[in-house]
C-alpha positions as CSV (number, residue, x, y, z in Angstrom):
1,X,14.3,-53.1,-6.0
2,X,13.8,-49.4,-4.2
3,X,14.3,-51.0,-1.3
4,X,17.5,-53.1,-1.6
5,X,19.9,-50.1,-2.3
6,X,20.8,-47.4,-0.1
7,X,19.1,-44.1,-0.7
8,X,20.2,-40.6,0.1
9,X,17.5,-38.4,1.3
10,X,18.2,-34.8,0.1
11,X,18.0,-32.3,2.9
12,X,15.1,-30.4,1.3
13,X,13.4,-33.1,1.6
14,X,14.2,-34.5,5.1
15,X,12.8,-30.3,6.3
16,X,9.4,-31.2,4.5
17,X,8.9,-34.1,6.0
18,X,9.5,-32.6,9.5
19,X,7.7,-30.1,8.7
20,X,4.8,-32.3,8.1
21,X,5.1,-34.0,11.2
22,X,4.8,-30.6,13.1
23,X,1.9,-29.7,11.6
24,X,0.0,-32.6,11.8
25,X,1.1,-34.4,15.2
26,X,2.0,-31.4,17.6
27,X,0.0,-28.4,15.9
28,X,2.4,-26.5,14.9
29,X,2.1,-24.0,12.0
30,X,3.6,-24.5,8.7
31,X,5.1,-20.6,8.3
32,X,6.7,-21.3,12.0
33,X,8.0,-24.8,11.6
34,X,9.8,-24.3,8.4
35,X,12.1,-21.6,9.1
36,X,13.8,-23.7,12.2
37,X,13.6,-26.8,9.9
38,X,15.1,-25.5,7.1
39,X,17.9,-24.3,9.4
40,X,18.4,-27.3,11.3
41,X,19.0,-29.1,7.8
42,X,21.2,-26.3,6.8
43,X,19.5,-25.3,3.3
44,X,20.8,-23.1,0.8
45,X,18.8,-20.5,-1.0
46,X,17.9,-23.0,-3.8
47,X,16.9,-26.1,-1.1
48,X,15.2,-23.9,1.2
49,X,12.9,-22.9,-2.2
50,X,12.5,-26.0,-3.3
51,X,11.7,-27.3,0.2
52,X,8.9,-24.8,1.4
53,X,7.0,-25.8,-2.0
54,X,7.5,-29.3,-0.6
55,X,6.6,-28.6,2.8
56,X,3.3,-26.2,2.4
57,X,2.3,-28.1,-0.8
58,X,1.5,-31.6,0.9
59,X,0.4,-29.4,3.8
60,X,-2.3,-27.8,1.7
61,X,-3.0,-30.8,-0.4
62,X,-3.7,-33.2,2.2
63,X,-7.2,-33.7,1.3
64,X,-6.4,-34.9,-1.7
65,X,-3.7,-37.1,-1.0
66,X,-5.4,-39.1,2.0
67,X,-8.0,-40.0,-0.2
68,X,-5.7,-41.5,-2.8
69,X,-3.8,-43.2,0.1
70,X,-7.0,-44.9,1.4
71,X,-8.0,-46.0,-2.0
72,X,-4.3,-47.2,-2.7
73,X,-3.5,-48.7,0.6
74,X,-7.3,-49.9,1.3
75,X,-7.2,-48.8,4.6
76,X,-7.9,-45.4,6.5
77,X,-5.4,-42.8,6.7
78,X,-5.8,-42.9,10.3
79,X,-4.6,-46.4,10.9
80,X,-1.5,-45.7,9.2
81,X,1.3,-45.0,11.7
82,X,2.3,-40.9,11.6
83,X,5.9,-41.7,10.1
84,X,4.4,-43.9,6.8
85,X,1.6,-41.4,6.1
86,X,3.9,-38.4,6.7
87,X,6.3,-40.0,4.3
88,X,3.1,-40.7,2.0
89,X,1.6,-37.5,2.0
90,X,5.1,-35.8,0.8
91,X,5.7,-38.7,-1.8
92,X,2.0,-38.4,-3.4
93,X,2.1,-34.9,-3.7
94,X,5.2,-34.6,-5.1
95,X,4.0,-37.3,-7.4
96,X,1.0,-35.3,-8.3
97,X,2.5,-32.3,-8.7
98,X,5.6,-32.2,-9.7
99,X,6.9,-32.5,-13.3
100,X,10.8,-32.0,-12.5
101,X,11.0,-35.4,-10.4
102,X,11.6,-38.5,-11.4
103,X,8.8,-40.8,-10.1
104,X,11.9,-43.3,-8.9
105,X,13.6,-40.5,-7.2
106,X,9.8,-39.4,-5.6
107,X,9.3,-43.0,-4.1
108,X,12.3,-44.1,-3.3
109,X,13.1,-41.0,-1.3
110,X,9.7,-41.1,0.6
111,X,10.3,-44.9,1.2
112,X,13.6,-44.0,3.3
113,X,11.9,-41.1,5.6
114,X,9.1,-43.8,6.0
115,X,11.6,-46.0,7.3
116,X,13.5,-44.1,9.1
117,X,10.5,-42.4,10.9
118,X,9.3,-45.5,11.9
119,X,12.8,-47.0,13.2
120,X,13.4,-44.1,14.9
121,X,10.6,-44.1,16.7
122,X,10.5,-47.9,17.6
123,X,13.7,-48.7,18.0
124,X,15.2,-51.1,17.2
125,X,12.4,-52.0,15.2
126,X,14.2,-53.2,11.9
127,X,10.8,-55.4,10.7
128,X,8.6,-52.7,11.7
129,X,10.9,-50.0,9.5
130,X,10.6,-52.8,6.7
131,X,6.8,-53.0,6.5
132,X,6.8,-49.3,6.3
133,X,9.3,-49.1,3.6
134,X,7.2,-52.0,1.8
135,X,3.9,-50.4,2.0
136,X,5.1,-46.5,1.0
137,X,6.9,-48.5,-2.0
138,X,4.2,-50.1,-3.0
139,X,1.3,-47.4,-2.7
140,X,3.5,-44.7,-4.5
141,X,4.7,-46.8,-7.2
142,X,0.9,-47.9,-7.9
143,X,0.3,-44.5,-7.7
144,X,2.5,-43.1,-10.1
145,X,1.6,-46.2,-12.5
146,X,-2.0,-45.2,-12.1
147,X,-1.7,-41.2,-11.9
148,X,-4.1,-40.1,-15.0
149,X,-7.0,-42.6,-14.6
150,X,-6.5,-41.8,-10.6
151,X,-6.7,-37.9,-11.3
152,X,-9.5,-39.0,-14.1
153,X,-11.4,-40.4,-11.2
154,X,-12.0,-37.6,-9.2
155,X,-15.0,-35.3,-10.3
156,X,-15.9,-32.0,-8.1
157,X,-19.3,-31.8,-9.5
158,X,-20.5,-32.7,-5.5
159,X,-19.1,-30.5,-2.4
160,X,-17.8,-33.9,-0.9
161,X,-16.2,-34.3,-5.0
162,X,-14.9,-31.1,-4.7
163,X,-13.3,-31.3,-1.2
164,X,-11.3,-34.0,-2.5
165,X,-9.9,-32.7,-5.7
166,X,-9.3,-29.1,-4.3
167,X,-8.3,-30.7,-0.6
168,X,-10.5,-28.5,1.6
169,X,-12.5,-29.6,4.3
170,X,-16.1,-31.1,2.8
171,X,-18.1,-28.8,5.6
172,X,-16.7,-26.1,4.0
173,X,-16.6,-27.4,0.6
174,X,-20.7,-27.8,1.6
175,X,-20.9,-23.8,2.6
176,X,-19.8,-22.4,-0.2
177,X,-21.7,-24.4,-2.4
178,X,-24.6,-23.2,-1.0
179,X,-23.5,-19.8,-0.4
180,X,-21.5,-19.1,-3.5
181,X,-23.2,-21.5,-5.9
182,X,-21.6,-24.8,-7.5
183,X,-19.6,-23.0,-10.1
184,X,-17.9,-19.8,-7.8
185,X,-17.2,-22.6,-4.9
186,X,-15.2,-24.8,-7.1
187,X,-13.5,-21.6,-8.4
188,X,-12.7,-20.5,-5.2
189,X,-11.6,-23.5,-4.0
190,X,-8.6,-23.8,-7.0
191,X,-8.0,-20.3,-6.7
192,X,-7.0,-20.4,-3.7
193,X,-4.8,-23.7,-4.3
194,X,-2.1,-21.3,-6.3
195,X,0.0,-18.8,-5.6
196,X,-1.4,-15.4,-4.3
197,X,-0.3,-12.4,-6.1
198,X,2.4,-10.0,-4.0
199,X,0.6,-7.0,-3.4
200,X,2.3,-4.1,-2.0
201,X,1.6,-0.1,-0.8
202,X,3.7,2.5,-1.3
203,X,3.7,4.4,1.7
204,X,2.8,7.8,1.0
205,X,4.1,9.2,4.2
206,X,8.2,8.0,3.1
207,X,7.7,7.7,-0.9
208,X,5.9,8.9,-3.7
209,X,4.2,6.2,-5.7
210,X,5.7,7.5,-8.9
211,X,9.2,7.5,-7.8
212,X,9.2,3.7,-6.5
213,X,7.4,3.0,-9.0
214,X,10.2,4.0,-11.5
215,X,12.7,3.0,-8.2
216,X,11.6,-0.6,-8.7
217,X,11.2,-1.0,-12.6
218,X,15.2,0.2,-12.9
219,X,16.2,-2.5,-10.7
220,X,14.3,-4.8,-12.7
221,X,11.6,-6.0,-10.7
222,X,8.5,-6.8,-13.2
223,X,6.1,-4.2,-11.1
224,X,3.1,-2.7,-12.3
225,X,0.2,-0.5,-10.8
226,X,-3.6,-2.4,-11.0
227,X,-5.5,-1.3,-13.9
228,X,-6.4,2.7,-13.3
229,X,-10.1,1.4,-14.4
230,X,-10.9,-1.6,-12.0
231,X,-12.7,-1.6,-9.4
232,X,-11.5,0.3,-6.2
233,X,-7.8,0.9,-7.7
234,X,-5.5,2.9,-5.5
235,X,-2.5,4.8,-6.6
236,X,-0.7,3.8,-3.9
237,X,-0.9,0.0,-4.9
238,X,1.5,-2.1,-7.0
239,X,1.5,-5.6,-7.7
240,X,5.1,-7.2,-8.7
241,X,5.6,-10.3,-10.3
242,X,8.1,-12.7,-9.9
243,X,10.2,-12.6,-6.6
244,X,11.1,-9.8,-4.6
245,X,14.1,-8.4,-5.7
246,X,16.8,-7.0,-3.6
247,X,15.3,-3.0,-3.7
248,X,12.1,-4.3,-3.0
249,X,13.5,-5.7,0.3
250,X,15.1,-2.8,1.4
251,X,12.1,-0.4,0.7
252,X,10.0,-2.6,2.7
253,X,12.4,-2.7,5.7
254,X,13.1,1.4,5.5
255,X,9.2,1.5,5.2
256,X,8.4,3.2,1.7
257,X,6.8,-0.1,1.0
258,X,4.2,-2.2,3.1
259,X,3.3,-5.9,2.0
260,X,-0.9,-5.2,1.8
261,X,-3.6,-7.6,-0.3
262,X,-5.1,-5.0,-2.5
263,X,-8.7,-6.3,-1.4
264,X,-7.4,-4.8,2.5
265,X,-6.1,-1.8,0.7
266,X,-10.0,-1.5,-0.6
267,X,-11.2,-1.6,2.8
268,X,-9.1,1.7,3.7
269,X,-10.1,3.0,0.8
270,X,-14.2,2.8,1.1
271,X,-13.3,4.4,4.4
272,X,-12.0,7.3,3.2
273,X,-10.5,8.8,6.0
274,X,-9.4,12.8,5.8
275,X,-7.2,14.7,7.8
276,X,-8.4,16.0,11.0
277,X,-10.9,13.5,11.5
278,X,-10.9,11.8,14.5
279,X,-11.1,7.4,13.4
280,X,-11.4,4.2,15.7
281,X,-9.7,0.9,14.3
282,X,-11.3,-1.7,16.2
283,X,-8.9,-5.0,16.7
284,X,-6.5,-2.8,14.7
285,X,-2.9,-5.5,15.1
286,X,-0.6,-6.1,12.7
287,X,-1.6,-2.6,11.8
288,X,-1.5,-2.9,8.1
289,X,-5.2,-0.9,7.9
290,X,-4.1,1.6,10.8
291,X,-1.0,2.6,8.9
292,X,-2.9,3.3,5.7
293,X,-5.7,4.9,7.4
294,X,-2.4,7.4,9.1
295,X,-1.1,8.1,5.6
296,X,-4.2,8.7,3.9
297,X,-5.0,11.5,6.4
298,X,-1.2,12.3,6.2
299,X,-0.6,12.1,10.2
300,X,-3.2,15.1,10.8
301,X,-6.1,13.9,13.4
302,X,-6.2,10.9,15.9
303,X,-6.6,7.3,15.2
304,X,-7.5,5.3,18.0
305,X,-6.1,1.7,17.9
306,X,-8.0,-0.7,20.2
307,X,-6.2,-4.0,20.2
308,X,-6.1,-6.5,23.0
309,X,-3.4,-8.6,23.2
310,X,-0.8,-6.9,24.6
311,X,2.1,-8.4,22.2
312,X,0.0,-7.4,19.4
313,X,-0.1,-4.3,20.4
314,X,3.6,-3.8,20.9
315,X,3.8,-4.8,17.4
316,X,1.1,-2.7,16.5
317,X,3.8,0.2,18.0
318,X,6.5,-0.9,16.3
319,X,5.1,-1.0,12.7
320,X,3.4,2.8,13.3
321,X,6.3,3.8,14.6
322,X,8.9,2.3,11.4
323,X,6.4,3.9,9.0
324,X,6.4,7.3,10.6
325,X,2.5,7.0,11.3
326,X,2.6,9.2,14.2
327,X,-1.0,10.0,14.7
328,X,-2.1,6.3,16.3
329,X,-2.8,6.3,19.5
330,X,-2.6,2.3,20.7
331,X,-5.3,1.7,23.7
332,X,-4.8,-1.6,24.7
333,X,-8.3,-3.2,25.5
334,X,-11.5,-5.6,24.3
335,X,-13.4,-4.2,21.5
336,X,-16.6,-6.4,22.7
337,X,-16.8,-4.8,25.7
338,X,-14.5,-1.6,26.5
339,X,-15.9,2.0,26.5
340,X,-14.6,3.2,23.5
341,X,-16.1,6.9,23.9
342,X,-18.0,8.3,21.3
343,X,-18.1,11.1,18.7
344,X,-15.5,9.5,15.9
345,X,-15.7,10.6,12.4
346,X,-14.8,7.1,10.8
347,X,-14.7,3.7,12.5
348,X,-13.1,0.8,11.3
349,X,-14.5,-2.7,12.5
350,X,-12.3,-5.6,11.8
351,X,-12.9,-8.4,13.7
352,X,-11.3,-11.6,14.5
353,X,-12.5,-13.9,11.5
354,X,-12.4,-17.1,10.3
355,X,-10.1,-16.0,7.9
356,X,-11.8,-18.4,4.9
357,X,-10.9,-15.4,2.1
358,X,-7.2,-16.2,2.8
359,X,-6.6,-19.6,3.0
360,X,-4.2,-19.5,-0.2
361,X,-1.6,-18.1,2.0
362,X,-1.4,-20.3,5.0
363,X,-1.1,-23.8,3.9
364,X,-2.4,-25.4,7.1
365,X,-5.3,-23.2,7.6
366,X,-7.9,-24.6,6.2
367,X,-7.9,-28.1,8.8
368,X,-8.2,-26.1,11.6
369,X,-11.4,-24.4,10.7
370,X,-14.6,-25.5,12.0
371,X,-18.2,-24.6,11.9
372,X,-18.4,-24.2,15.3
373,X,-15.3,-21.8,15.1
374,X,-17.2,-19.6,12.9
375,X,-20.1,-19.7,15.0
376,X,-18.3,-18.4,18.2
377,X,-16.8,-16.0,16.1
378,X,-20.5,-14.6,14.9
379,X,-21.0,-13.8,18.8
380,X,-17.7,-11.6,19.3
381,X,-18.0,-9.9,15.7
382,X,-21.8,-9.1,16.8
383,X,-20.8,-7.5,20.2
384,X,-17.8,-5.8,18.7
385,X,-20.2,-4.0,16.0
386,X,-22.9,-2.9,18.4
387,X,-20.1,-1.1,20.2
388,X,-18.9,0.4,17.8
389,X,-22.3,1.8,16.2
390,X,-22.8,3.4,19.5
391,X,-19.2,5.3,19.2
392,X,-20.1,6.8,15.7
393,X,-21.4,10.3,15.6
394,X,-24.3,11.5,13.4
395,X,-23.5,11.5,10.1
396,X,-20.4,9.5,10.9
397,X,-19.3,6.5,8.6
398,X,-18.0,2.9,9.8
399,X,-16.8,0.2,7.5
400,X,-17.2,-3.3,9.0
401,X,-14.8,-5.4,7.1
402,X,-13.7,-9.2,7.3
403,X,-11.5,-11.6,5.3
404,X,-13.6,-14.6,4.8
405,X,-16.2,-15.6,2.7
406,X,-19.4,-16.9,5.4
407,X,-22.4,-15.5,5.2
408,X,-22.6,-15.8,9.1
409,X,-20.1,-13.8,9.6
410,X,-20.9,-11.2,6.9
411,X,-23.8,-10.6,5.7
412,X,-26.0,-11.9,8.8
413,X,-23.8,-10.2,10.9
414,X,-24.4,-6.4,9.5
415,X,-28.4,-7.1,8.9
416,X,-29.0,-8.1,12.2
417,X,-27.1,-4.6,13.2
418,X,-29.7,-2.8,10.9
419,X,-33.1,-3.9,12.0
420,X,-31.7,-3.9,15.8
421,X,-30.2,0.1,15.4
422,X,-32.8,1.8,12.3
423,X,-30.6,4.8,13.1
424,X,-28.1,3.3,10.7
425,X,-28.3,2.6,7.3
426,X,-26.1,0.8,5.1
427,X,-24.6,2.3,1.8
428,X,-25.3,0.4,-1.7
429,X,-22.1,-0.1,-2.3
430,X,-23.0,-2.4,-4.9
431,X,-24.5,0.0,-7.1
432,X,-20.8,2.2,-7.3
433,X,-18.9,-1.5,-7.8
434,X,-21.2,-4.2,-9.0
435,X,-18.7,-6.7,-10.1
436,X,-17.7,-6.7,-6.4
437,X,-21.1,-7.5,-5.2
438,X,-21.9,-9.8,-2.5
439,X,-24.3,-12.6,-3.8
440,X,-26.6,-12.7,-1.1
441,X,-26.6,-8.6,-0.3
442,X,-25.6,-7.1,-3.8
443,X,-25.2,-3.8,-1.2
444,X,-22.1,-5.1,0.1
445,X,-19.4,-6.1,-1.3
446,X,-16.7,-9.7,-1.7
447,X,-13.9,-9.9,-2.9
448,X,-12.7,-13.0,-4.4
449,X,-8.8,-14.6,-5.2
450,X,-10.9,-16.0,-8.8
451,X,-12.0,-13.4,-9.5
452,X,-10.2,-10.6,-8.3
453,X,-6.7,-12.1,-8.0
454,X,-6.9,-10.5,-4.0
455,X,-8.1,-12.0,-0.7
456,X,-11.6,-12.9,-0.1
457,X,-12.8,-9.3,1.8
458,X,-16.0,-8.6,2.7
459,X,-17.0,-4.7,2.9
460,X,-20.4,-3.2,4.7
461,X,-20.4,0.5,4.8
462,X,-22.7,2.1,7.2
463,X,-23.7,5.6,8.5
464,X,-25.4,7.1,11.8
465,X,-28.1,9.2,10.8
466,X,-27.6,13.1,11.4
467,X,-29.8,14.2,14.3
468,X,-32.9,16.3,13.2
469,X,-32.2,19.7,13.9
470,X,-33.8,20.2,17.7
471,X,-33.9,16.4,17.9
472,X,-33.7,14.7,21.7
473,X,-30.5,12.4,21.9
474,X,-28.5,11.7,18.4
475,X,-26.0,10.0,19.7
């Protein structure tokens, strides 16, 4: 009955579903195909809302939905031709997921991209567009007959369970089970399914925290500062609810404001850095952390910012130079293997990652992590460290820092550093913020979006031994 009418696809729609197809046939990133697809399909403000939910949700939720669609279709996902499962994979989630659309409107729009995906792409191919259109009707509308005993059916008290109800890859589903535990894996893993929270720092070299804080609140933005009493709370950090409001806009483009997760705010802040200290910020693009490490030593000293692709770097430019953060000096160069001098006050390390802590804000990273990603990343974030130890004066203080949540790229990472170089020792920062500590090394610390409504950070802080007075050496 679907079928024998003439549907029209709404535009939103038509931008998720192309959207989709960038992303999962030509690799292309979710945050980059959506703009152009939302202005090819000329949305307004309320489509191009409605269409990015759309677009990053069945991104995100893939997991879940190709399970459903193997179980509904009884075949693999993979034998399904691009167009259908495209057309599936936006039609189950919205299915899933959405209270506001009619299950009729849901299938019957998915059942006319199917088709015309398929037609398009085998033209003429009227029969071919038909079958497609008959088996995306018929999977959907079984689907949204069988919904709650479908969603009944799935049980995340397994890693492969839980990769399928919170759509994650089971590998990784698998490491944090045994890194986290059972219970703080599958909390993790729905955490980072919702929206993340829009953190923001005042910029202390343009504004006064006080005054945009009262700035924002007269223009109605919902805004508040983090509890004065949590752990690592800044007074330079605000967290607004709801959308950004117009003010909000502006102060972030004239630079008062900076768009910062307040667990990378806490890694500038366990740094500590004071005027007239001389600081290296390894792998230092966007610049985010550089620009709070300028302002917190209010443009008096020298940060060095090693970053080594050249683009990044210009941007790296750019941002210090928008902000006013005048005392960056950008060297452009590898962190693993440059001479990076010596005699620095502070260090920051923070190396390329696997990124796992902030997978709630890119809905197509999570399928293109890997194991073996995260194991070539354990070799550069190695060298990178032992570098940098070398570049610290005695008594000096470096804060290796990550956004992910692996153990191989955390906590292995920092006590192989230790028992190689005894002339560093780490700081128990554990003891100062226990309900921050890492489970494995209670000394450091992890963030976590559960628990801390913030990005997954993970936070060493280590020192170079003082040289004994008369002492050969101390570097």
């Amino acid at each position: 009955m679907g079928q024998a009418r003439t549907v029209d696809v709404s535009a939103g729609r038509r931008a998720a579903y192309e959207v989709l197809r960038r992303v999962f046939e030509h690799d292309a990133w979710a945050d980059r195909a959506f703009p152009a697809a939302a202005t090819r399909h000329g949305l307004d403000a309320r489509e191009r809302s409605q269409a990015q939910w759309l677009a990053y949700g069945a991104v995100q939720r893939r997991g879940t939905a190709d399970h459903l669609i193997g179980l509904l279709a009884a075949r693999p996902t993979d034998q399904l031709d691009a167009p259908v499962l495209a057309a599936l994979r936006l039609g189950m989630f919205e299915l899933l997921q959405s209270s506001a659309t009619p299950d009729h409107a849901a299938v019957d729009q998915a059942v006319e991209l199917a088709k015309a995906g398929v037609a398009r792409e085998r033209s003429p191919g009227r029969r071919r567009a038909d079958a497609a259109a008959g088996l995306v009707n018929a999977v959907l509308r079984r689907a949204a007959h069988e919904r709650t005993a479908l969603v009944a059916g799935m049980d995340d008290s397994t890693p492969a369970g839980a990769a399928v109800l919170h759509s994650y890859p089971e590998w990784l589903a698998r490491m944090w089970w045994q890194e986290l535990g059972p219970a703080d894996a599958r909390a993790v893993m729905a955490a980072m399914n919702q929206p993340a929270e829009t953190a923001l720092r005042v910029n202390t070299i343009r504004a006064d925290p006080d005054s945009i804080l009262g700035e924002l609140r007269a223009a109605g933005d919902e805004v508040e500062r983090p509890n004065a009493a949590a752990p690592l709370a800044s007074p330079e950090s605000l967290v607004l609810h709801g959308r950004l409001g117009a003010l909000a806009r502006r102060r972030l483009e004239d630079g008062a404001l900076v768009a910062q997760a307040r667990g990378s705010q806490a890694v500038v802040a366990l740094l500590d850095p004071k005027p007239g200290e001389r600081v290296l910020d390894l792998c230092a693009a966007p610049g985010i952390k550089t620009t709070a490490i300028g302002a917190r030593m209010r443009n008096e000293g020298e940060v060095v910012a090693v970053e080594l692709d050249p683009g990044r770097a210009r941007q790296l430019r750019e941002l210090c130079e928008r902000l006013g953060v005048v005392c960056v000096r950008v060297v452009e160069a590898d962190a693993a293997s440059a001479d990076l001098g010596g005699g620095y006050d502070r260090i920051l390390v923070d190396p390329p990652c696997s990124d796992l802590g902030a997978l709630g804000s890119r809905p197509d990273a999570r399928w293109r992590k890997s194991p073996e990603l995260i194991e070539r990343l354990a070799g550069v974030q190695e060298a990178i460290l032992a570098g940098a130890t070398g570049a610290l004066r005695p008594g000096g203080m470096l804060v290796y820092a990550t956004c992910t949540i692996s153990v191989r790229e955390n906590e292995e990472r920092v006590a192989a550093l230790l028992e190689r170089d005894r002339a560093v020792r780490a700081d128990d920062l554990g003891r100062a913020y226990p309900e921050l500590a890492a489970r494995r090394q209670p000394r450091f610390l992890q963030t976590r979006p559960d628990r801390d409504r913030t990005d997954g950070f993970f936070i060493a802080r280590l020192r170079r031994e003082a040289a004994e007075p008369g002492a050969p050496g101390g570097r």
